[in-house]
N, C-alpha and C positions, 0 to 999 in steps of 0.2 A: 334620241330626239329630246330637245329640248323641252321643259316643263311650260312653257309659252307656247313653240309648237306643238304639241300634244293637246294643249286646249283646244288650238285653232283647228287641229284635225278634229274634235272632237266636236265642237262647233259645227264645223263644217259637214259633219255625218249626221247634225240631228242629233246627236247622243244626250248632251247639255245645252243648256240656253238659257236667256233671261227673255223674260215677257215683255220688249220694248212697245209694241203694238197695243197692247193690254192697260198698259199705264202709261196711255197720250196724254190722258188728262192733265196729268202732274207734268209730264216737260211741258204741255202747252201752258200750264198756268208759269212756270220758270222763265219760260220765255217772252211771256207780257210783261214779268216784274220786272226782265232786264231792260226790256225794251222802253218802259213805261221810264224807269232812270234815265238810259242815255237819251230819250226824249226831252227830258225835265233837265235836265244838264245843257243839252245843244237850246234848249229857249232861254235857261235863266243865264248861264256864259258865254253861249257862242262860240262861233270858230274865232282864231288867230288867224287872221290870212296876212300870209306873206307878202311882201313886197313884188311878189311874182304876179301878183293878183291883186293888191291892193295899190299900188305903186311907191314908189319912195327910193329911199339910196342906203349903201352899200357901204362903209369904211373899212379897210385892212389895214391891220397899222404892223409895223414891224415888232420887233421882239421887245415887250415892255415887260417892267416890274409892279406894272397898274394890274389888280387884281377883275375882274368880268363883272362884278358889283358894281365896284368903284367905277371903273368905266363908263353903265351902265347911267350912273347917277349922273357922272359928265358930259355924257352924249343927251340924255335929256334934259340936264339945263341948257347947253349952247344951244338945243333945238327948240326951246321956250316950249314947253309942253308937250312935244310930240310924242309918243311911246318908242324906246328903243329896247332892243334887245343885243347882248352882247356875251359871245363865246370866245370861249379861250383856245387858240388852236394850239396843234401840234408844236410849232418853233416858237412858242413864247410869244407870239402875235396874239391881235384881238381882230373878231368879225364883230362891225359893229351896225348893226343894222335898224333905220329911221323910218319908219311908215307913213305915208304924205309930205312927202319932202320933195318939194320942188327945187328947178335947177340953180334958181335964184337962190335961194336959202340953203344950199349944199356949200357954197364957196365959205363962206362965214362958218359954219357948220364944221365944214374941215379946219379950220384955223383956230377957232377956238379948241379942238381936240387934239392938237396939235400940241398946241400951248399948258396943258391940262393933263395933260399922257407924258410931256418932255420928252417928243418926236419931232421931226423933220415936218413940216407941211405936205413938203416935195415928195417922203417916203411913205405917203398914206395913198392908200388904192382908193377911188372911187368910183361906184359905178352907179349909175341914173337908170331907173325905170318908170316910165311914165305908166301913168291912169290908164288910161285905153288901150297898152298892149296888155297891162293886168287883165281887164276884162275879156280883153279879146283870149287869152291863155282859159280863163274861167269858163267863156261860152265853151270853147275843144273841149275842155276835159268834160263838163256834162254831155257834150256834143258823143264823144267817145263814150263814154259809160252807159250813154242810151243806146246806143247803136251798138255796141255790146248784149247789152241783157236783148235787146230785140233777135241779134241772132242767134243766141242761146236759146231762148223760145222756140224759136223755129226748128231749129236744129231737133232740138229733144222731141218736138208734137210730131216732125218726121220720123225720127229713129224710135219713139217708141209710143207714145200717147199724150191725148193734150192736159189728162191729170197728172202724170207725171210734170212735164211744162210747167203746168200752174204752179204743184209742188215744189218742185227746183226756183221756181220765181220768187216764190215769198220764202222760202228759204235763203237766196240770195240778197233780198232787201233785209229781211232777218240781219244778215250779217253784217250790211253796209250801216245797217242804223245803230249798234251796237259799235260798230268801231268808230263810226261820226262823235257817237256819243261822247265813246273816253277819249277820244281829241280833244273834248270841249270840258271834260272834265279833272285832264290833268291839266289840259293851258300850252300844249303840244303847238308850235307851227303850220299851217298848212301850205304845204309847198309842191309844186310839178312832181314833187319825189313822193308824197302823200298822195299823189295821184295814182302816180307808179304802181304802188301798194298796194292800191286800191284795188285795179287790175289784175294785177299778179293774186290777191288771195280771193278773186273770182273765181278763177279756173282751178286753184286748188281747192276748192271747197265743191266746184260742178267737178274737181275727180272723186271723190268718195261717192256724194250722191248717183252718178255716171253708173260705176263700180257697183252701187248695188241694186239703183235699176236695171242693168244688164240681166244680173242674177235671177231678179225678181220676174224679169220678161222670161228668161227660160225656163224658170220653176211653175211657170203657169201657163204654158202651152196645156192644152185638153185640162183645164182646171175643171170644166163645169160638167166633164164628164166621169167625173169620180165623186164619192158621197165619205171622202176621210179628212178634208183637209177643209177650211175656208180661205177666204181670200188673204185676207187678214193675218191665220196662222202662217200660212203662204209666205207670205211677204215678213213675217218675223225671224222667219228660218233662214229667209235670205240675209237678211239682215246680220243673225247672228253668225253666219256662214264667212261673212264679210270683215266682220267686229276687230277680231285682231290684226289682219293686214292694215284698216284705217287707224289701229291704233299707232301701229308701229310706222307708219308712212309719216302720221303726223308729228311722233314724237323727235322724226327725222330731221323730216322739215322744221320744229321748232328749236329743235339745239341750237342751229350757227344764227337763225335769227336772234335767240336770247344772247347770244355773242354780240351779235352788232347793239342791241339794245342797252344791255347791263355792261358789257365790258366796254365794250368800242363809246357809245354815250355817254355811260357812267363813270366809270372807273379811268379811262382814257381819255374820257372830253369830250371827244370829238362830237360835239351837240349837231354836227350836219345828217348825222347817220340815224339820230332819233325818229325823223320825220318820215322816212320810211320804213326804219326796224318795228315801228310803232305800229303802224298799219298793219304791215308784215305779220308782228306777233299777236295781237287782237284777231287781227281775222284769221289764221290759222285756225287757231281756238276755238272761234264764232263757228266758223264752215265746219269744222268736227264735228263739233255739237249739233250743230244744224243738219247734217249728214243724217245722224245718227238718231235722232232724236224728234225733229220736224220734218223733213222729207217724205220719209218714207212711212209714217204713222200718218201724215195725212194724202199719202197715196192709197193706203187701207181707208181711210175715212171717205175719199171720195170715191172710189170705186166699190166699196160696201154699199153705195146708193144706185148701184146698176142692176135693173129688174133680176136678170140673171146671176148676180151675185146676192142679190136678197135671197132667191129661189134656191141656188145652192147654201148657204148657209141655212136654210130651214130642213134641205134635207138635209144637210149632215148632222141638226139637231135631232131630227127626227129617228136616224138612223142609231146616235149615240142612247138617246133614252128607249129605244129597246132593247138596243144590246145589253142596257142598265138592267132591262125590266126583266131581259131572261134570265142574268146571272143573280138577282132577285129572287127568282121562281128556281133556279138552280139549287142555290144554297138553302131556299128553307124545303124542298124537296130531299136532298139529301139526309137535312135534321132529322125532318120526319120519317124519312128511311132508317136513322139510326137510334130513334126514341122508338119505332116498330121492332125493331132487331131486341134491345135491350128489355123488352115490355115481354116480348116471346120466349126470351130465355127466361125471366122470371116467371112465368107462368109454367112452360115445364118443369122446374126446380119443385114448385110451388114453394120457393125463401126468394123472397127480395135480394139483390145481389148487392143493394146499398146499403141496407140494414145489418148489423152487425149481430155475428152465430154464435149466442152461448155455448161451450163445450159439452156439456150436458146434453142440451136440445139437440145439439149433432149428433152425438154419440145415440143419443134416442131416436133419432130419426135415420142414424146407420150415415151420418155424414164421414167421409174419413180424408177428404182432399177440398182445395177451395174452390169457390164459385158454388157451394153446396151439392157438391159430389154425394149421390146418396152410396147406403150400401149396397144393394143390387146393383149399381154400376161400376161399383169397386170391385164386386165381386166378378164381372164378365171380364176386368182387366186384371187381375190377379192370375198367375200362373195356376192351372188344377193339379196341386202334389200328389192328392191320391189317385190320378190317374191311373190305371193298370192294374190295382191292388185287385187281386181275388181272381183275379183272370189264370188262365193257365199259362204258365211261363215258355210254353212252347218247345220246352225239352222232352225227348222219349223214356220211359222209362227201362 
């Protein structure tokens, strides 16, 4: 077995563990700082919303020597201010994309890039999204996102309790507000495919938490009829129990995203693939942590407020500082058992067995072995030589 496996088995028996339940305070205070950023970030930047959502147009131009910069600067002057953005595809083309651009101001628009790129007119793709299908795409995807987290709620207050729910909820907003964040704080697109993401690192984040509320529900069947455990530790065991599958699930799941992000984005261009590697890879992350760290720490904090988990938790205080109080009264019980033992041997001797025996004073007082062996007791363990002398040897004469 592996040195990883052998953890998780060991985890998993109870053997070892970390206190995550013990030190909430500290993720909780981590997770307001993060929060409190990507807060402060989505007010003072904002999102980038796409053309999908915002409306405007589209240019593809065929395979140019015009660098994504350059481009960039020429689609927004022929567009007299508008903001553009432009990526370099795969065959040496450009995507060049204009936010608020009407149908009117597309035909000028393309001719001028035309003229500017040293391309065809004729060989430039263009495609028109108007205003109101933007929003209308805006209203689905909160439309979807709510009606998502609503049946997630339901779902979990069924399968297992409504603190659980609650927990899994702001742990899922947890996650959404963090990855909204660094959208807004590296300057990321937000596109249908940001949506995508969005959904997708829901449910990977409700399977860790999922995973060890399951745990957590069967570890505490007849909890409040046993006086060794709280709810609390309960729920840490489960936790640690679980700790290296969600590690290993997650670091799974983030390899081929970091693919699409750093290589497929970065390294290969392909700037279409950011907009949900992005989300992809933040919320991975976010849901771990969140998993791990908020979930289930404040399913102990709210269920630690139920009459009967107060009640148990005081007996198993109560139960442990006796057990204290006896091994207490044990140990200086014994002491004194063996400061009685040592006090009795000094007093038959009558020599102190700590005090050191001049040779002299021994020999005066008949000592001949240590611990102050006197001579009358040397003498009862000495063989008797003259045994038999004087007696009749028992032969006839």
């Amino acid at each position: 077995m592996s040195r990883l496996g052998d953890l998780g088995a060991r985890l998993y028996r109870g053997e070892v563990g970390y206190d995550f339940v013990a030190k909430r305070k500290i993720w909780y205070g981590i997770s307001i700082l993060i929060t409190i950023t990507a807060i402060v970030g989505l007010a003072v930047r904002g999102l980038h919303m796409g053309i999908e959502f915002s409306g405007g147009a589209v240019f593809t131009t065929p395979k140019t020597s015009v660098s994504a910069d350059d481009a960039r600067e020429k689609a927004e002057g022929a567009a007299e201010g508008h903001t553009a953005i432009a990526q370099k595809l795969g065959g040496g083309g450009l995507r060049i994309q204009i936010s608020d651009l009407d149908t009117e101001a597309a035909q000028p628009v393309q001719e001028a890039l035309a003229k500017d790129l040293g391309v065809e007119a004729s060989k430039i793709n263009t495609q028109l999204v108007g205003p109101s299908w933007g929003e209308e795409i805006a209203r689905k995807a909160w439309q979807g996102l709510a009606i998502f987290m609503l049946l997630v709620v339901i779902y979990l207050a069924i399968a297992f309790e409504w603190r659980m729910a609650l927990a899994a909820l702001i742990a899922l907003v947890h996650d959404l507000t963090i990855t909204v964040g660094v959208y807004a704080l590296v300057g990321f697109e937000v596109t249908p495919g940001t949506v995508i993401g969005l959904l997708t690192i829901l449910g990977y984040s409700l399977y860790d938490t999922v995973v060890v509320f399951d745990g957590l529900r069967e570890s505490s069947k007849g909890l409040t009829k046993q006086t060794r455990y709280t709810y609390s530790e309960i729920a840490n065991r489960s936790l640690n129990a679980t700790l290296v599958r969600s590690i290993n699930t997650t670091v799974v799941a983030l390899l081929p995203v970091a693919g699409l992000l750093f290589i497929g984005g970065g390294f290969l261009g392909a700037g279409m693939l950011n907009d949900i590697s992005l989300a992809l890879f933040v919320g991975l992350a976010a849901g771990a942590y969140s998993s791990i760290f908020i979930a289930t720490p404040l399913v102990a904090d709210l269920k630690e407020r139920d009459p009967q988990m107060k009640a148990l938790a005081k007996r198993v205080r109560a139960k442990r500082a006796a057990a204290a109080a006896r091994a207490e009264s044990a140990g200086a019980g014994e002491d004194a058992q063996e400061d009685a033992d040592d006090s009795g041997a000094d007093d038959a001797d009558g020599i102190d067995d700590d005090e050191p025996v001049d040779a002299e004073e021994a020999a005066a007082a008949g000592v001949v072995g240590p611990r102050g062996t006197t001579g009358s007791r040397a003498a009862r363990n000495q063989p008797n030589r003259n045994r038999g002398r004087g007696r009749p040897s028992g032969k006839r004469r």
